[in-house]
Every structure is written in structure tokens, then in C-alpha cells.
LOMI-188395 format. One record per residue (C-alpha): residue number from 1; residue in one letter; x, y, z. Coordinates in nm, 4 decimals, padded with zeros to 6 digits, always signed. Each point is the difference from the previous one (the first is absolute). Example, Ala and Ser with C-alpha at 12.3 -4.5 7.8 and 13.67 -1.06 7.14 Angstrom:
BEGIN
site i=1&aa=A&c1=+01.2300&c2=-00.4500&c3=+00.7800
site i=2&aa=S&c1=+00.1370&c2=+00.3440&c3=-00.0660
END
This chain:
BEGIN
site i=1&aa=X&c1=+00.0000&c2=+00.0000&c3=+00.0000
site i=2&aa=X&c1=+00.0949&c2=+00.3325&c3=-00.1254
site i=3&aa=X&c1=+00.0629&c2=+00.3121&c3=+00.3083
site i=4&aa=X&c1=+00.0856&c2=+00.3258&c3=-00.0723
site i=5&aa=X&c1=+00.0439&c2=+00.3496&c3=+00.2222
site i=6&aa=X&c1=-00.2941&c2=+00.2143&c3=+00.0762
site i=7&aa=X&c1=-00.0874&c2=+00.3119&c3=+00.2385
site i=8&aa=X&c1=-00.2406&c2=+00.0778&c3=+00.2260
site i=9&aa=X&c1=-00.0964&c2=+00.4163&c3=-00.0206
site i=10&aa=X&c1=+00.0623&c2=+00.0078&c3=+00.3904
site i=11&aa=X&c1=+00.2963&c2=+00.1412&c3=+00.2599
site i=12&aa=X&c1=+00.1880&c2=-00.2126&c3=+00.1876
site i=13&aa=X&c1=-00.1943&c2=+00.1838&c3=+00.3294
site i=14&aa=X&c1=-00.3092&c2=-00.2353&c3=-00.0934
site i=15&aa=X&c1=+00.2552&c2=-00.2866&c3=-00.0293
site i=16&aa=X&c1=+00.1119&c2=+00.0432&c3=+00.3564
site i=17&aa=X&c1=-00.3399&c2=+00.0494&c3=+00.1598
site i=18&aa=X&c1=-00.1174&c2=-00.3237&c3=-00.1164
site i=19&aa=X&c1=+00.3744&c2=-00.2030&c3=+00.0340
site i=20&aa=X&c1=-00.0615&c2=+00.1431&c3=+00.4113
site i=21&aa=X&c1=-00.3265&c2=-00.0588&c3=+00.0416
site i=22&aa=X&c1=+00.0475&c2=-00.3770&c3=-00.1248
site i=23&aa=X&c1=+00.3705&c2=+00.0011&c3=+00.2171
site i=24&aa=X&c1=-00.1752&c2=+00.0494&c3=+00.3181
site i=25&aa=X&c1=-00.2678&c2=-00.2189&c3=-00.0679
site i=26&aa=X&c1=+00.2112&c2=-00.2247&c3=-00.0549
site i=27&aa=X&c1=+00.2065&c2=+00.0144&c3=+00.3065
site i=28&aa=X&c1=-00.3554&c2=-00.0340&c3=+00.2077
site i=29&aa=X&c1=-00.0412&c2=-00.2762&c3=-00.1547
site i=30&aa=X&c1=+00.3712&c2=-00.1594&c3=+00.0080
site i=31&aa=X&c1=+00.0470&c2=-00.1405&c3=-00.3439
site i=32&aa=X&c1=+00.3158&c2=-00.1252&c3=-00.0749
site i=33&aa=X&c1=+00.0139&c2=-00.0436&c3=-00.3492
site i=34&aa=X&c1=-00.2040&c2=+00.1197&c3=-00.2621
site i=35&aa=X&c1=+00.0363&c2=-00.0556&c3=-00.3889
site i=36&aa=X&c1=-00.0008&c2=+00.4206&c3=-00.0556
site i=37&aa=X&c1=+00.1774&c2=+00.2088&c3=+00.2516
site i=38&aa=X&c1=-00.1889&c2=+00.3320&c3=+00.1006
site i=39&aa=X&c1=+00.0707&c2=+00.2380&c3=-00.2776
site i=40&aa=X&c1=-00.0588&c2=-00.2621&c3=-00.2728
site i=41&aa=X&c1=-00.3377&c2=-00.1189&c3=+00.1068
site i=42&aa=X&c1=-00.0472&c2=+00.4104&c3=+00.0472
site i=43&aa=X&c1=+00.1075&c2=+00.0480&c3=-00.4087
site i=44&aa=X&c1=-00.2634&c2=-00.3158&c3=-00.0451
site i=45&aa=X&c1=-00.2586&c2=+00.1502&c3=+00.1472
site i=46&aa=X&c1=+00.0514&c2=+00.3301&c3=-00.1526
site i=47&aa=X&c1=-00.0035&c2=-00.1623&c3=-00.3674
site i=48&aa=X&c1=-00.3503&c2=-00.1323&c3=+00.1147
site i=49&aa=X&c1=-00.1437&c2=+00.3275&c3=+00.0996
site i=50&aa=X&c1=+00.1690&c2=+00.2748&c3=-00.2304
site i=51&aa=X&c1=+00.0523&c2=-00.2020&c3=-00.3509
site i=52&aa=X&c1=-00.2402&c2=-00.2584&c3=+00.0408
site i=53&aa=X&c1=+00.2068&c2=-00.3013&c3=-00.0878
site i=54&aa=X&c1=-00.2000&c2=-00.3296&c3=+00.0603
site i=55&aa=X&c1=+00.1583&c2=-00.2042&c3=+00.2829
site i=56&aa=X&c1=+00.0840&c2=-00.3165&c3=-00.2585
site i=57&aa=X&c1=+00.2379&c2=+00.2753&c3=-00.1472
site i=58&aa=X&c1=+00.1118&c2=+00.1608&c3=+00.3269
site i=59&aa=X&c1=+00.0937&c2=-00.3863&c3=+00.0896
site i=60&aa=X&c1=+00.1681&c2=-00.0597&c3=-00.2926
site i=61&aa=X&c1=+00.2040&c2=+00.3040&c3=+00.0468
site i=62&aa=X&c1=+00.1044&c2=-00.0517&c3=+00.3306
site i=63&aa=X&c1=+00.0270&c2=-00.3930&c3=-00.0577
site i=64&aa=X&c1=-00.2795&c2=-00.0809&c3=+00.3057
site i=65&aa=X&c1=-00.2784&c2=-00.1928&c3=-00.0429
site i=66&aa=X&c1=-00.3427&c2=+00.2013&c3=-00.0623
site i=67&aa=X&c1=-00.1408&c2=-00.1572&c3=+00.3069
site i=68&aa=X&c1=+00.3192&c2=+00.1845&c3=+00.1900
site i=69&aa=X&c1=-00.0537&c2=+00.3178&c3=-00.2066
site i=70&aa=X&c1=-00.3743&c2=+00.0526&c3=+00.0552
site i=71&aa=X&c1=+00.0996&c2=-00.0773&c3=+00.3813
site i=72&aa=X&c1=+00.2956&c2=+00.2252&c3=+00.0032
site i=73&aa=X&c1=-00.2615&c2=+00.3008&c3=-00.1917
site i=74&aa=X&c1=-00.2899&c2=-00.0784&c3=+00.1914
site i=75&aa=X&c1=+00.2063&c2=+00.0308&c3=+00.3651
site i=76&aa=X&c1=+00.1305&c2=+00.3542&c3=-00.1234
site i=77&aa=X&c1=-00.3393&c2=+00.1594&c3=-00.0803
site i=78&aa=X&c1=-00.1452&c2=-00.1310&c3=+00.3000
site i=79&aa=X&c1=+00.3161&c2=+00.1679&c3=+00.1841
site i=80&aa=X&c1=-00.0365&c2=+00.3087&c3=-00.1921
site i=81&aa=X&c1=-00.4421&c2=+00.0141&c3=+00.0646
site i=82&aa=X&c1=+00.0698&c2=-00.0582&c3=+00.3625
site i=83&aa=X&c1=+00.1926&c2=+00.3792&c3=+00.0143
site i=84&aa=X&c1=-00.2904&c2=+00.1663&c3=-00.1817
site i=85&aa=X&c1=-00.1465&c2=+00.3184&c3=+00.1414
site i=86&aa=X&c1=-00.3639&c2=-00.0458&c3=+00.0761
site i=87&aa=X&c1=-00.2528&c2=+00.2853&c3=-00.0618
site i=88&aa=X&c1=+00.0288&c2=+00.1369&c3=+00.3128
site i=89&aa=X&c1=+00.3423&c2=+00.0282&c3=-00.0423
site i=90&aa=X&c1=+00.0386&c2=+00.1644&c3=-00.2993
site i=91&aa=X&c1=-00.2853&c2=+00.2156&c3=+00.0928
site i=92&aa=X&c1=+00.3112&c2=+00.2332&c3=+00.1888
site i=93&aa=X&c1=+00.0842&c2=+00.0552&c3=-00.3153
site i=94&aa=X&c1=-00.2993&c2=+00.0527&c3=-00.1939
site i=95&aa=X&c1=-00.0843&c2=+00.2659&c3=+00.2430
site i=96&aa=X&c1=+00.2600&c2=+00.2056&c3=-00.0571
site i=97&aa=X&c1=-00.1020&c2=+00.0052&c3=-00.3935
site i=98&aa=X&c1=-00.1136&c2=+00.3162&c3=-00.1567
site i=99&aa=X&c1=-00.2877&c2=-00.2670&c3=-00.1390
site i=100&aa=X&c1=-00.0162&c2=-00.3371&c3=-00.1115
site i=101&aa=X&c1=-00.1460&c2=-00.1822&c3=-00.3176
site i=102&aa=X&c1=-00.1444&c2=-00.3623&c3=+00.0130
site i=103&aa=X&c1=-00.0472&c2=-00.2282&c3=-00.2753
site i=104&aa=X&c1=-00.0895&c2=-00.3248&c3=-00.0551
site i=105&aa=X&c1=+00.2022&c2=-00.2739&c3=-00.2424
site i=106&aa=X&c1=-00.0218&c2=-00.3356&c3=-00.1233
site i=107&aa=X&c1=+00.2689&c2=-00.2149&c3=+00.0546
site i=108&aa=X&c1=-00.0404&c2=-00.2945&c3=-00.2818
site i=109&aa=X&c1=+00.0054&c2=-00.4011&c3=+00.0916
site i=110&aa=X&c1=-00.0436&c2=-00.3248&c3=-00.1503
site i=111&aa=X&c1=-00.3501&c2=-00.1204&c3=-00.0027
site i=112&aa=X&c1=-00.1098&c2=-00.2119&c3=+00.3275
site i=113&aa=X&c1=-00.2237&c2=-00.2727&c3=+00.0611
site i=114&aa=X&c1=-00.2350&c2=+00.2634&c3=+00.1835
site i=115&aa=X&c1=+00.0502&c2=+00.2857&c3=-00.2577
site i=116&aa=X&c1=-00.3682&c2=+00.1643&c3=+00.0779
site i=117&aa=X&c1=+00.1161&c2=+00.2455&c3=+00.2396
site i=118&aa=X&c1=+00.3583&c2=+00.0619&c3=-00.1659
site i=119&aa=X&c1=-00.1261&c2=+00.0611&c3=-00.3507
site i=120&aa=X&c1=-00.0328&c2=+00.4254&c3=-00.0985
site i=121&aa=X&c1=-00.2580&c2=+00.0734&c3=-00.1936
site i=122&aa=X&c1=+00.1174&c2=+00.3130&c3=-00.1037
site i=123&aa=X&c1=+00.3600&c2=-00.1859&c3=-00.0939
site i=124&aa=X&c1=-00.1173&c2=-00.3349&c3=-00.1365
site i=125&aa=X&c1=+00.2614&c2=-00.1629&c3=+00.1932
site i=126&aa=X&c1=+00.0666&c2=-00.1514&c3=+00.3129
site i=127&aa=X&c1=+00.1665&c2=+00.2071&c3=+00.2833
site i=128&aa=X&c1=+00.0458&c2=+00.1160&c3=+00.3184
site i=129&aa=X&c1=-00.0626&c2=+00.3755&c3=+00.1760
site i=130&aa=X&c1=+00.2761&c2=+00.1713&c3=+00.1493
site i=131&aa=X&c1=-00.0903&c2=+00.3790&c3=+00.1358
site i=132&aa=X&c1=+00.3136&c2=+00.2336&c3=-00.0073
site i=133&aa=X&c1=+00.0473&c2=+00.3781&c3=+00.1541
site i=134&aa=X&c1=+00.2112&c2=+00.2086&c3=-00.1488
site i=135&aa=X&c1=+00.0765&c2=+00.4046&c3=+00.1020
site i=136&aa=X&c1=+00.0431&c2=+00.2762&c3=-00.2202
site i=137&aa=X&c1=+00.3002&c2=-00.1215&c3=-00.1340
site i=138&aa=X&c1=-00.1287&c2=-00.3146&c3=-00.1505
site i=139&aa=X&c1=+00.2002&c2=-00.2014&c3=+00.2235
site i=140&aa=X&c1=-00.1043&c2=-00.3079&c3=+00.1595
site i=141&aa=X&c1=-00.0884&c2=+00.0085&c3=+00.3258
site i=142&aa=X&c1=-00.2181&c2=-00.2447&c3=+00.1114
site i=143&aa=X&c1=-00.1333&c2=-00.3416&c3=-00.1928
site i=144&aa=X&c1=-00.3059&c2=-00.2188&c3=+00.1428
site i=145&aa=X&c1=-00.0206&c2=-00.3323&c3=+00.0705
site i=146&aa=X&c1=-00.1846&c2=-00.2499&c3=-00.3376
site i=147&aa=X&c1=-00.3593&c2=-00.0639&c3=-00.0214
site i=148&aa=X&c1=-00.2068&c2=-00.1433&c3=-00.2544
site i=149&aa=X&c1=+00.0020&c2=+00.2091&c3=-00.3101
site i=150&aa=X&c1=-00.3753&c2=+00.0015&c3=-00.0142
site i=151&aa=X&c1=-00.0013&c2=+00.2109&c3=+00.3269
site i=152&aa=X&c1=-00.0393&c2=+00.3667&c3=-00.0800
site i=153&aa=X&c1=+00.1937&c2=+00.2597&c3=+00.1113
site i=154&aa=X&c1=-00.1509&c2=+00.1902&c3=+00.1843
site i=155&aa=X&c1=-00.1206&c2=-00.3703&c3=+00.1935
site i=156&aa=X&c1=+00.3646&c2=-00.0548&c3=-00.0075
site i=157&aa=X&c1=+00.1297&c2=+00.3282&c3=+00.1474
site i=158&aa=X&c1=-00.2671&c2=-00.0537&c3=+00.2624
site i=159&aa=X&c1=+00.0924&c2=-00.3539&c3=+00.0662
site i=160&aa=X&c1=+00.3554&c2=+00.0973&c3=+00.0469
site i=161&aa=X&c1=-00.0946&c2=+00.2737&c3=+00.3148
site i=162&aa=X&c1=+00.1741&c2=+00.2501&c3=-00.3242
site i=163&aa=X&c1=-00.3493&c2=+00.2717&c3=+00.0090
site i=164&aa=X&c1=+00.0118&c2=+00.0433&c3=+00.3647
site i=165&aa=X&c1=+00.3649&c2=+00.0227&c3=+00.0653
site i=166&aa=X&c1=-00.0182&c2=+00.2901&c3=-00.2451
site i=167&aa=X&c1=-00.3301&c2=+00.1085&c3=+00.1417
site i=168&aa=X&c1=+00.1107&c2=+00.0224&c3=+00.3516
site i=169&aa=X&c1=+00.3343&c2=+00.1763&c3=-00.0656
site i=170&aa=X&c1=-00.1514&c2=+00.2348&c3=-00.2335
site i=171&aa=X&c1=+00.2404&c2=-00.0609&c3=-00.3177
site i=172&aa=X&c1=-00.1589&c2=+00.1696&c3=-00.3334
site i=173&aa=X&c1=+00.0126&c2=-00.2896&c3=-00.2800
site i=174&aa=X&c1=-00.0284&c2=-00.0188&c3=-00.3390
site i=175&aa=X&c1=-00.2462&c2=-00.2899&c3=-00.1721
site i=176&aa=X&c1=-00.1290&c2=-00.1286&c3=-00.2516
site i=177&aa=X&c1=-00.3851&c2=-00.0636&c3=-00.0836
site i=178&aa=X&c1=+00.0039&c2=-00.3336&c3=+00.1605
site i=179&aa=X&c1=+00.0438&c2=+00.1246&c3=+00.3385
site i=180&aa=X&c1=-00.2887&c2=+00.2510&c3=-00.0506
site i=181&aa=X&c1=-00.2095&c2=-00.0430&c3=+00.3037
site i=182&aa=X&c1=+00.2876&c2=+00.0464&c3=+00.2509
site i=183&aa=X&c1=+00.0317&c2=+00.2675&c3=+00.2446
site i=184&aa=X&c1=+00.0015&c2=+00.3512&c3=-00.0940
site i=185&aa=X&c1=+00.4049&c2=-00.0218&c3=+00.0987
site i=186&aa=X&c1=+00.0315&c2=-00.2255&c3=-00.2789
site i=187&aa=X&c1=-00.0632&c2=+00.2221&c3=-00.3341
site i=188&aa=X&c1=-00.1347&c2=-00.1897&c3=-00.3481
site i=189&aa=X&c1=-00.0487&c2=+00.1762&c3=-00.2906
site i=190&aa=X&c1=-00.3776&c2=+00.0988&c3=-00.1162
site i=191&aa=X&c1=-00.2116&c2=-00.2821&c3=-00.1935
site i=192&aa=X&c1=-00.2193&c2=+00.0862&c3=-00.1915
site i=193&aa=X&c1=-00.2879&c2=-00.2680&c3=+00.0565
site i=194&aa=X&c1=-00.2711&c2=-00.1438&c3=-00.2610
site i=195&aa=X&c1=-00.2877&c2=+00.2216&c3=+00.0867
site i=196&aa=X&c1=+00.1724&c2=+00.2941&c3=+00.0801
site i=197&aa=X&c1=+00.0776&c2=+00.3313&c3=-00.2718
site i=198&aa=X&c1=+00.3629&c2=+00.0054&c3=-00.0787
site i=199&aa=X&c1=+00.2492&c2=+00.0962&c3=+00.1815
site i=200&aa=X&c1=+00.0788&c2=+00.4121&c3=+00.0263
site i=201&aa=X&c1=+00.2964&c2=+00.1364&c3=-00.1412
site i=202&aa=X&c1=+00.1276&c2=+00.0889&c3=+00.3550
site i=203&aa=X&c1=+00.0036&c2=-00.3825&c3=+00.0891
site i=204&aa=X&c1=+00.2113&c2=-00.1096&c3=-00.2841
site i=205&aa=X&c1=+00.2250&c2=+00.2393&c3=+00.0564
site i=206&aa=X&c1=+00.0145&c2=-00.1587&c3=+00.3496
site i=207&aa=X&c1=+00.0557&c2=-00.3598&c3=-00.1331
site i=208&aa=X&c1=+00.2744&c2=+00.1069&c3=-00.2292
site i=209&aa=X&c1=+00.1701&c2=+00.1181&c3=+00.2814
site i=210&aa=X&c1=-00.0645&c2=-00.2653&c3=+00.2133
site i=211&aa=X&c1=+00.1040&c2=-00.2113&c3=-00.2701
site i=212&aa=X&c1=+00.3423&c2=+00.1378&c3=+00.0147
site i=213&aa=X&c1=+00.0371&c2=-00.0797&c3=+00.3722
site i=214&aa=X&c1=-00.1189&c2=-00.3185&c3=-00.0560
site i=215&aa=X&c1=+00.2303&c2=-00.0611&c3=-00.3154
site i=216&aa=X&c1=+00.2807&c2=+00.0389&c3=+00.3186
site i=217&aa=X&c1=-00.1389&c2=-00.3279&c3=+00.1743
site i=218&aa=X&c1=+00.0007&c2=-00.1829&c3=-00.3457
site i=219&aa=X&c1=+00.3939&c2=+00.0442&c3=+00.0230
site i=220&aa=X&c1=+00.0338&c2=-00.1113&c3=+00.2927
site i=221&aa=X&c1=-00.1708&c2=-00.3467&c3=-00.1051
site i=222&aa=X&c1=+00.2050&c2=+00.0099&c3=-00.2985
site i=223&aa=X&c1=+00.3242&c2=-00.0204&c3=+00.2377
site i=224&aa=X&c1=-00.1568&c2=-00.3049&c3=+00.1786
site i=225&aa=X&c1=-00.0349&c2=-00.1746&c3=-00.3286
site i=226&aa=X&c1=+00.3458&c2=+00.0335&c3=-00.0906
site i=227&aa=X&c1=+00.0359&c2=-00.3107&c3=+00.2044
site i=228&aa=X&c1=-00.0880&c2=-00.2297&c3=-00.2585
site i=229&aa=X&c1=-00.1087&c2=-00.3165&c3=+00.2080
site i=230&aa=X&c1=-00.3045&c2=+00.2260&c3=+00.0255
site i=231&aa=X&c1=-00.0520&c2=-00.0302&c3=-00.3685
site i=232&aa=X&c1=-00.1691&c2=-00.2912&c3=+00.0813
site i=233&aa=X&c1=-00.0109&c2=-00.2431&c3=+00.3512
site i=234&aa=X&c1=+00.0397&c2=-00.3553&c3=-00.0938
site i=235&aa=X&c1=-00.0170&c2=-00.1486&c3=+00.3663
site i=236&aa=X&c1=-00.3209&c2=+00.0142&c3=+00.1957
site i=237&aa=X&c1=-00.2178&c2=+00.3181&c3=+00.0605
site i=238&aa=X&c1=+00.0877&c2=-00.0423&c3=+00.4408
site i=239&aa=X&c1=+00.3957&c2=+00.0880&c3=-00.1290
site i=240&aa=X&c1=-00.1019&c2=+00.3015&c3=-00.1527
site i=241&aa=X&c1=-00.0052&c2=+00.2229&c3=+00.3145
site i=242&aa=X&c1=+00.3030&c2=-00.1298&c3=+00.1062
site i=243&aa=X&c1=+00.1844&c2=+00.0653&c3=-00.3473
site i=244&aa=X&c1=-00.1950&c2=+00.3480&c3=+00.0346
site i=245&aa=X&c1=+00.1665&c2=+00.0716&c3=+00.3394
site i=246&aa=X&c1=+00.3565&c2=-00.1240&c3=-00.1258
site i=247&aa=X&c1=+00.0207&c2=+00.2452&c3=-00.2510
site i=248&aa=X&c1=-00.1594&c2=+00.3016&c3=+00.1917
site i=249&aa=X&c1=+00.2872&c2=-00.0418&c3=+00.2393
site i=250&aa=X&c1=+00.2911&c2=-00.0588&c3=-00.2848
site i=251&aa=X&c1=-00.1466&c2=+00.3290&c3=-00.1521
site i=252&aa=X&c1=+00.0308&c2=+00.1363&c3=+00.2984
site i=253&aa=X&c1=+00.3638&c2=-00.0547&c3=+00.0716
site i=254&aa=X&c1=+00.0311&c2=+00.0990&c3=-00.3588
site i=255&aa=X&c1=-00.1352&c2=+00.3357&c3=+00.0324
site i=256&aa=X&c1=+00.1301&c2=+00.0733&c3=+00.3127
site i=257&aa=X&c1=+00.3405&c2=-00.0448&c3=-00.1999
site i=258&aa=X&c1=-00.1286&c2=+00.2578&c3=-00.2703
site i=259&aa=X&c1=-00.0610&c2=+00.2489&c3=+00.2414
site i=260&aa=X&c1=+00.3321&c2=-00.0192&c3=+00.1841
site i=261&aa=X&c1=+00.2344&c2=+00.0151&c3=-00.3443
site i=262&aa=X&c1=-00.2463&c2=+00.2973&c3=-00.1024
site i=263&aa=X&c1=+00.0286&c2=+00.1724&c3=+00.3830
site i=264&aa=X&c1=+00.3843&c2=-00.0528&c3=-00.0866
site i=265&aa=X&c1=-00.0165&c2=+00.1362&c3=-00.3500
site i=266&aa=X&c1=-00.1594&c2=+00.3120&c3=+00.1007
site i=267&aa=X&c1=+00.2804&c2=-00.0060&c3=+00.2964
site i=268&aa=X&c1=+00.2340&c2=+00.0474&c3=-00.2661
site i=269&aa=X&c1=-00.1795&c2=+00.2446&c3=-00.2054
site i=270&aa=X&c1=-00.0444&c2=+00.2787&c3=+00.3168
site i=271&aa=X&c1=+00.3441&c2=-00.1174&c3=+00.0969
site i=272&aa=X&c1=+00.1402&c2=+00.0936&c3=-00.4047
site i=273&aa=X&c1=-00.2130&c2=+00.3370&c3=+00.0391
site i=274&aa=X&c1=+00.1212&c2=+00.1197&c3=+00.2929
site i=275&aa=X&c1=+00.3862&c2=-00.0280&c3=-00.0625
site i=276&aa=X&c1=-00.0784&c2=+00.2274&c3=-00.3683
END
């Protein structure tokens, strides 16, 4: 069999979090040999997630069997899920936004035995819900846990505890039309209904403009899809939070590693200004 070099579009600061998360757990649980050592099982898992290589080729590549590999991937999303933020959490953060935008997406899977309440009728296609809060950035901040993607969102956002965390601590966000029927905190655009005249000039004007807000949210699921096991789930819908709470916290480390080379950049630049 043929192997050749590849790269994975992430810093070696992702690398590290997941080679020490699976070091310690392995010292709790006092193995003494294992066929990968920390930061190779890391670099396995991190294929999974980021590139979306199967496992039969991960094994192949790292000369394991695929019952070792899906072991070895499955133990380092679990790790990685486990250090999650929960809602209330990353509500610390949320509050301190200028406002938030919340949108639904549909994360595709194969097709199960009970498909019923996983197949989108709006997608044709099989799939799981995932809600995700972004700020005014269109950064990532916050990503659900998966439900059924014939659960609306605005069920989904409720199911979640989502529409009264941002209820009680008073955070402005930007929705779609599917979460119409929220509180007032949570603003939709105007819909114009069957029996109803038109609507006036002044409330297009407002959707436009809340379509540009919105438009900021849309990036921010755009970035979560980047990780291209999320093109489409082949393991069972239950995995699918757990994979969804793996790569919140990878994107995490990630950005927090954005934001300290561009605090240093700008170092530089006052530093360069104030010696001309």
C-alpha cells in the first residue's frame, strides 16, 4: 500500500492540548505501553476531526489496526467534550458582547434505521441540529449540543436553556425567522404573513439591515464547517455532540492563538511608531 505526506491546517498549540490531555489520562490510568505514544494518537485524532480522513486510512497510515484507531479517535474526543464550556459558562462571555446572533445549522449524517426524526424537510437529507452563538465579530462562541434535525429552532434553542440564558442576562440577539416567537430580547426580522398587505417600505429596510447582522453569524458557521468531518457524520447520531464539543474547544485554543500573534503584531506596530 501506497503512503504519502499530508498536512493538517492546524498549530502545533492544538497538537499539545490534545497530546496532554491524553498524557495525563493516561498516567490515571497507568498504561504501560500503548501502540501510539501521546502526540501521535493526538496527530490521529486531529486527521479525524480537521481533514476528515476515514479511520481505515488513518490506520493504514499509522500502521494500527482500525479497531485501535477508532479507539485511539474516539478516547480523544471524549477527552476533548469532557473540557467543554457549558452554557452557563460561556454565558460570562456572552454578556460582555455588544450583542449576539443565533442561528441554527444542519450538520449532515448517514441515513439510520430510525431516520423519521433525523430527516430535514427543508434539506432533503438526513442530519442533525447544532445551535451556535456568535458576537459581532462572527466568531464562534458558543455551539449546542445535537438533536434531531426535525426539531426546530426555535424548539431547539429552547430545549437547550439558549432563550432564557439570553433572556435573563439581557443580551440583544440577532435571528432569523425561525426563532420568531421568542422574547422581545431576541429580534427576527418582519414576515410578512398570508393574509396580511405587504410589508412597508420601512420594514424592508429593517430586514436588509438585519440581514447584514445576520450575514455575520453565517460566518461564523462557515468557520465551524471548515472542519470537514462535519461535511458529513458517518458514526451514529449520539457521537455527534461529542464531535460537536471536540471541535468547539480545538477552535477555541485556535483562536485564542489568533488573538495573541495579532495582540503581538499590533505590539510591534505601536512599538515601530513610537521610535519614528
Amino acid at each position: 500500500m501506497l503512503s504519502y505526506p499530508a498536512a493538517i491546517p492546524l498549530s502545533t498549540r492544538s497538537l499539545n492540548h490534545l497530546a496532554a490531555l491524553i498524557r495525563t489520562r493516561r498516567q490515571q490510568r497507568r498504561s504501560r505501553w500503548r501502540r501510539l505514544d501521546p502526540g501521535r494518537q493526538a496527530l490521529l485524532a486531529l486527521a479525524h476531526l480537521r481533514n476528515g480522513d476515514t479511520l481505515t486510512r488513518l490506520a493504514a497510515g499509522f500502521e494500527i489496526g482500525v479497531t485501535t484507531a477508532w479507539r485511539y479517535a474516539r478516547e480523544a474526543i471524549d477527552l476533548l467534550a469532557a473540557t467543554t464550556d457549558d452554557l452557563a459558562t460561556a454565558m460570562t462571555r456572552i454578556r460582555l458582547l455588544a450583542y449576539a446572533i443565533l442561528d441554527g445549522t444542519l450538520i449532515p449524517i448517514d441515513r439510520v434505521a430510525n431516520q423519521k426524526p433525523h430527516y430535514s424537510g427543508k434539506h432533503k437529507r438526513h442530519g442533525v441540529n447544532v445551535q451556535a452563538i456568535a458576537d459581532a465579530a462572527g466568531r464562534l462562541v458558543w455551539a449546542s449540543a445535537a438533536l434531531p434535525r426535525s426539531t426546530h429552532d426555535l424548539t431547539a434553542a429552547r430545549t437547550h436553556g439558549i432563550i432564557d440564558a439570553l433572556t435573563s442576562a439581557d443580551v440583544m440577539t440577532f435571528a432569523d425567522k425561525g426563532y420568531q416567537g421568542a422574547p422581545s430580547s431576541v429580534r427576527t426580522p418582519f414576515k410578512r404573513h398570508r393574509f396580511r398587505p405587504k410589508l412597508s417600505r420601512r420594514q424592508k429596510a429593517v430586514n436588509r439591515a438585519h440581514a447584514k447582522i445576520r450575514a455575520r453569524g453565517e460566518r461564523a458557521i462557515a468557520t465551524l464547517k471548515t472542519w470537514k468531518i462535519l461535511v458529513k457524520l458517518r458514526c451514529c447520531p449520539r457521537r455527534a455532540t461529542a464531535i460537536m464539543q471536540a471541535i468547539l474547544v480545538l477552535h477555541h485554543v485556535e483562536a485564542d492563538r489568533n488573538a495573541g500573534r495579532k495582540w503581538l503584531i499590533e505590539r510591534r506596530q505601536d512599538r515601530g511608531r513610537l521610535e519614528q
